[in-house]
C-alpha positions in Angstrom: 0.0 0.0 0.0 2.9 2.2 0.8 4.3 1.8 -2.5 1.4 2.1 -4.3 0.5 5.7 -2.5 4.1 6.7 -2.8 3.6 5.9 -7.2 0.1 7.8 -7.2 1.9 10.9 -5.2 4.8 10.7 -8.0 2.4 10.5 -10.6 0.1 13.3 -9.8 3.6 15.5 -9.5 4.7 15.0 -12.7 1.9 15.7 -14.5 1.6 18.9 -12.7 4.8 19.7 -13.7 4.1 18.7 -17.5 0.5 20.6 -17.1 2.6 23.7 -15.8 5.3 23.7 -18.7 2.6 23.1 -21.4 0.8 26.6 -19.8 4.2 28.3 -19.9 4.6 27.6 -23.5 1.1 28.2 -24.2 0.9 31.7 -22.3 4.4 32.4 -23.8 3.3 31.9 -27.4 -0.1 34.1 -26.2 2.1 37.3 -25.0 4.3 37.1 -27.8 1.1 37.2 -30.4 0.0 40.3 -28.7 3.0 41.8 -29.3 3.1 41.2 -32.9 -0.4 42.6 -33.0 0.3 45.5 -31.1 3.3 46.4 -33.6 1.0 44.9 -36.9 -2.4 45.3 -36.2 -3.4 43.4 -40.0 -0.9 40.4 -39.1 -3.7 38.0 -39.1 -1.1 34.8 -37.4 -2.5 32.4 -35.6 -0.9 31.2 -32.4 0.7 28.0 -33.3 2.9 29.6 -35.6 4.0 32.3 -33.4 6.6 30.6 -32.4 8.3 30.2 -35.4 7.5 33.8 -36.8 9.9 36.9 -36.1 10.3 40.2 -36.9 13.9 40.6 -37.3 15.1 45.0 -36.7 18.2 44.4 -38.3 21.0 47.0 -37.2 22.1 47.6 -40.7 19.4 48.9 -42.1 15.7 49.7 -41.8 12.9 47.0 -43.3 10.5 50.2 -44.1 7.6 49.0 -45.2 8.0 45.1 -45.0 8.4 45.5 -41.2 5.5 44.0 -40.3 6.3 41.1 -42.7 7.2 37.7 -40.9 10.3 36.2 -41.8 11.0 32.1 -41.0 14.4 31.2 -40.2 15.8 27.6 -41.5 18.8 26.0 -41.8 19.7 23.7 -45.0 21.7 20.5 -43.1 23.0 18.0 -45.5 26.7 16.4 -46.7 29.2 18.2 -48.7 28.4 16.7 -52.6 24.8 15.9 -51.9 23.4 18.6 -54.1 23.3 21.2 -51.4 24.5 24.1 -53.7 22.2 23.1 -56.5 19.1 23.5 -54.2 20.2 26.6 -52.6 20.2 27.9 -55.5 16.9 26.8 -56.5 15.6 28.3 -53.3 17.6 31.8 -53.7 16.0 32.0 -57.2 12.6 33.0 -54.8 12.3 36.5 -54.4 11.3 35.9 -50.9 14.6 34.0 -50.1 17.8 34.3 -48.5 20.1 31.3 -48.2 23.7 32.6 -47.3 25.8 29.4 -48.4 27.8 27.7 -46.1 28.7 30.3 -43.5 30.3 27.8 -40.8 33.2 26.3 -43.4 35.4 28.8 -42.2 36.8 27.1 -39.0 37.3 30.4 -36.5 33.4 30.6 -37.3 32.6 27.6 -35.0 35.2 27.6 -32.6 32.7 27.3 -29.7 28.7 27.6 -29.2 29.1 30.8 -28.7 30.9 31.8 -31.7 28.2 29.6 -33.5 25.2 31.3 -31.5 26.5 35.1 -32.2 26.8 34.0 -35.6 23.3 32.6 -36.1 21.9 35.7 -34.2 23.4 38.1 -37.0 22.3 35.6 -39.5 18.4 35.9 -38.2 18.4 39.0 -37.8 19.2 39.8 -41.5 22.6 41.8 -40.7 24.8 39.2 -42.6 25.7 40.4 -45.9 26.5 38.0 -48.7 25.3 38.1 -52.4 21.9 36.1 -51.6 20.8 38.8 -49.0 17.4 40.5 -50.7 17.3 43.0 -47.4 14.2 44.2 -45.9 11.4 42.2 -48.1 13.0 38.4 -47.0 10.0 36.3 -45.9 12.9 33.5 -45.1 16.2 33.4 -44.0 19.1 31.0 -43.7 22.1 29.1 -45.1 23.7 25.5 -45.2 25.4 23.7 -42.9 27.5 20.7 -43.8 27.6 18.2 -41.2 31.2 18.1 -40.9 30.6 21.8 -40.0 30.4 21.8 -36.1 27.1 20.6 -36.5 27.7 17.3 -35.5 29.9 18.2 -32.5 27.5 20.8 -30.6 24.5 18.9 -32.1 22.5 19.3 -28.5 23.5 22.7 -27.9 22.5 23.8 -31.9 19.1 21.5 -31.7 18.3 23.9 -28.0 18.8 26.8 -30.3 17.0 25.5 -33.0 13.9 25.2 -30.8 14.1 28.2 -29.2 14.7 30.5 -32.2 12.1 28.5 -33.9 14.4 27.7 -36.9 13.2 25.2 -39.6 15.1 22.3 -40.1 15.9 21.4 -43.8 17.3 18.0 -43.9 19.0 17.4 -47.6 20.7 13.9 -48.5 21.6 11.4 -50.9 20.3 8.2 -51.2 23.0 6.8 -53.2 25.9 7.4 -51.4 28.4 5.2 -53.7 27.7 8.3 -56.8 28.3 11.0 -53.4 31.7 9.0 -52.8 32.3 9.6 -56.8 31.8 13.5 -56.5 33.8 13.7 -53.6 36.5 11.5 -55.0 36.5 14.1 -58.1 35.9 17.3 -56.7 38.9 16.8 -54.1 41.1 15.7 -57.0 39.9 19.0 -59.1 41.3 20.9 -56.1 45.2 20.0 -57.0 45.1 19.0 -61.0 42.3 22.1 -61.8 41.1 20.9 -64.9 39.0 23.9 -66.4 42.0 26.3 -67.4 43.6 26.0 -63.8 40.3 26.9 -62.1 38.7 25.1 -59.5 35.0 24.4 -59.4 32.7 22.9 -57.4 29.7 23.4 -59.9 29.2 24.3 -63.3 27.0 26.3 -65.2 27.3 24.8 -68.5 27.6 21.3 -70.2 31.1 21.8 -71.6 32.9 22.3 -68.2 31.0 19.3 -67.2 32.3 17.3 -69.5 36.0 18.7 -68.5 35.0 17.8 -65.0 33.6 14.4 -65.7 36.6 13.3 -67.7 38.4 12.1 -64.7 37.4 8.6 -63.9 38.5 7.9 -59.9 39.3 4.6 -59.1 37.4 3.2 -56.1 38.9 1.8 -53.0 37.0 -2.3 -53.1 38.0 -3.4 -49.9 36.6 -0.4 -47.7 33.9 0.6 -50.2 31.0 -1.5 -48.3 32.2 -0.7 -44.4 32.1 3.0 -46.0 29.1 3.1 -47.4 27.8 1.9 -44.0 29.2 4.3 -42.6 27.5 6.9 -44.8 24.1 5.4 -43.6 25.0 5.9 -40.0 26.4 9.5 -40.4 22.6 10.5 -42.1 20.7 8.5 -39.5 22.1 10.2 -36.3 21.8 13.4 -38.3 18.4 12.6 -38.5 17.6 12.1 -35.0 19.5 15.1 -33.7 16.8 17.7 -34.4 13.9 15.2 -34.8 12.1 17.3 -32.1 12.4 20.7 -33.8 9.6 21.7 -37.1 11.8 19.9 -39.6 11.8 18.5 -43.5 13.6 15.6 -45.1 14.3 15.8 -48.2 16.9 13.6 -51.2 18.3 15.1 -53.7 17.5 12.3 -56.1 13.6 12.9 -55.3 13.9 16.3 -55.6 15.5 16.2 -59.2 12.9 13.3 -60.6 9.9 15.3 -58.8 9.9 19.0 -58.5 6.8 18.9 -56.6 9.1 18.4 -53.6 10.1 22.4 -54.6 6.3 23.2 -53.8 6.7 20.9 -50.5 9.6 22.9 -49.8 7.4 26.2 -50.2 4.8 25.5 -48.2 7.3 23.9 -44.9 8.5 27.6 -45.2 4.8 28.8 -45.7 5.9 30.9 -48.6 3.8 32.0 -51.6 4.4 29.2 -54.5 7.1 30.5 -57.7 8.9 28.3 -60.4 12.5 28.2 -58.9 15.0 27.5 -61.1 18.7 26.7 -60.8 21.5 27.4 -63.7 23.8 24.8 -62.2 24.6 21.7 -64.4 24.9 18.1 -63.3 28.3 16.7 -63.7 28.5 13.0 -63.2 25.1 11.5 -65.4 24.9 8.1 -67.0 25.9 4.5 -65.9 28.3 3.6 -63.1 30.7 2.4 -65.6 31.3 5.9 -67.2 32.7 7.6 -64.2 35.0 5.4 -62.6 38.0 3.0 -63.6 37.2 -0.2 -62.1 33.4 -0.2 -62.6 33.9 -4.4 -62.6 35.4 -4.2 -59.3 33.0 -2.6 -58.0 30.2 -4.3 -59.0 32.1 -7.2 -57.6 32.1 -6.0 -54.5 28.6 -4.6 -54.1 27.2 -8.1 -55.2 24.7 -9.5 -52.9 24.8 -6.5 -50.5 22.7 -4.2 -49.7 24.2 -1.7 -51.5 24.2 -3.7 -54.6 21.1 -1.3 -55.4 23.7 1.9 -55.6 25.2 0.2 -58.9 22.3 1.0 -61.2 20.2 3.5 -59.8 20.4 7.4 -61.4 18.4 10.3 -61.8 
């Protein structure tokens, strides 16, 4: 009898505590709505979303008469060679749109959580600068961040932020990750050899350099390629779970290129008015395995009967 009083007293606790949290959120979502209706009379927002609207008063400059326009904040989180910087284009071809490209490469940049926290706060509140940046009229605001970014290592602290800042979470990934291993492979050997008249690049905008770029044919390493491509699963499915509790989209970039519906799914996660985006980026690796690599045979050789035997035909 004791013991069953003593787990009825426990119980009754904690929901009261849960009860009181829930009201705490709820109240705090309520005063902040007021607020934006005290400043935007005509805002017409309902209070779910407040949470995940702001009304950024950059120091740089005024917003004039967008002011009392909502802006979303998101971050694009993906893998470096997973079509990131095609889609970020595609989204900064919205008028609406700011994506600021991968503002965490530089290492000083995420030396600490605080670094990264002063950073995102100049993000959101539109006074970082970079070519994307269309000001006072942005209805969204962002950039990418490559896993290998700091991401990863301040994952709990980031996610904490995420929630409270209300920032949408834009997952982006491959599902073939033996054709990401290929890009890598080639973009990291364009780095030293330079093959378009001693110029680096990561992507193209026509099909000529393309076909400069896809004339290298890496070789693949057989006897780690399958505890690597494992690997690669495990890397996206932790990245997965680390911000499963904030508002958050998953998206692969092979879905995304056979079905631009997922551009209108994209849209409406950010709640922004529908527009044909469009991207002058060109696809450099295209066709059968066999085109892009030297030992094609080997490979298929060692992909036989595994799970990732499915990487060796699939493209896009």
């Amino acid at each position: 009898m004791a013991v069953l009083l003593f787990s009825m007293v426990c119980g009754v606790y904690i929901f009261s505590i849960c009860t009181t949290q829930m009201a705490y959120f709820r109240d705090s979502n309520l005063l902040k709505l007021k607020q934006i209706q005290k400043q935007c009379p005509a805002s017409g927002i309902e209070i779910s979303e407040t949470a995940y609207l702001h009304f950024p008063e950059p120091k740089t400059f005024s917003r004039q008469e967008c002011a009392c326009n909502p802006v979303k904040f998101f971050a694009i989180i993906s893998m470096q060679r997973s079509g990131s910087g095609w889609f970020e284009t595609l989204l900064n071809s919205h008028e609406n749109v700011s994506s600021n490209g991968e503002i965490f490469g530089a290492r000083d940049r995420r030396r600490n959580l605080s670094v990264i926290y002063g950073i995102m706060d100049k993000v959101y509140n539109l006074d970082w600068y970079s070519s994307a940046s269309k000001n006072e009229c942005s209805a969204a605001v962002g950039f990418k961040w490559m896993l290998n970014q700091g991401l990863t290592e301040y994952h709990e602290g980031i996610a904490e932020y995420f929630k409270k800042r209300g920032v949408h979470a834009i997952y982006l990934f491959r599902r073939n990750h033996l054709r990401r291993m290929i890009s890598l492979i080639a973009n990291v050997y364009d780095k030293d050899a330079k093959l378009l008249n001693g110029t680096h690049k990561s992507h193209v905008h026509s099909p000529q350099e393309a076909q400069v770029l896809a004339s290298y044919k890496p070789s693949i390493n057989t006897t780690r390629l399958v505890p690597n491509l494992k690997k690669e699963e495990q890397t996206t499915a932790r990245a997965l779970e680390y911000f499963k509790t904030t508002r958050h989209i998953v998206l692969y970039y092979e879905d995304v290129v056979r079905n631009h519906t997922k551009l209108i799914d994209v849209q409406d996660f950010l709640k922004l008015p529908h527009r044909n985006l469009s991207s002058h980026q060109v696809k450099i690796h295209s066709g059968s395995l066999s085109t892009q690599i030297k030992n094609g045979e080997d490979v298929q050789r060692a992909l036989k009967g595994t799970p990732y035997e499915r990487f060796l035909n699939s493209d896009y």
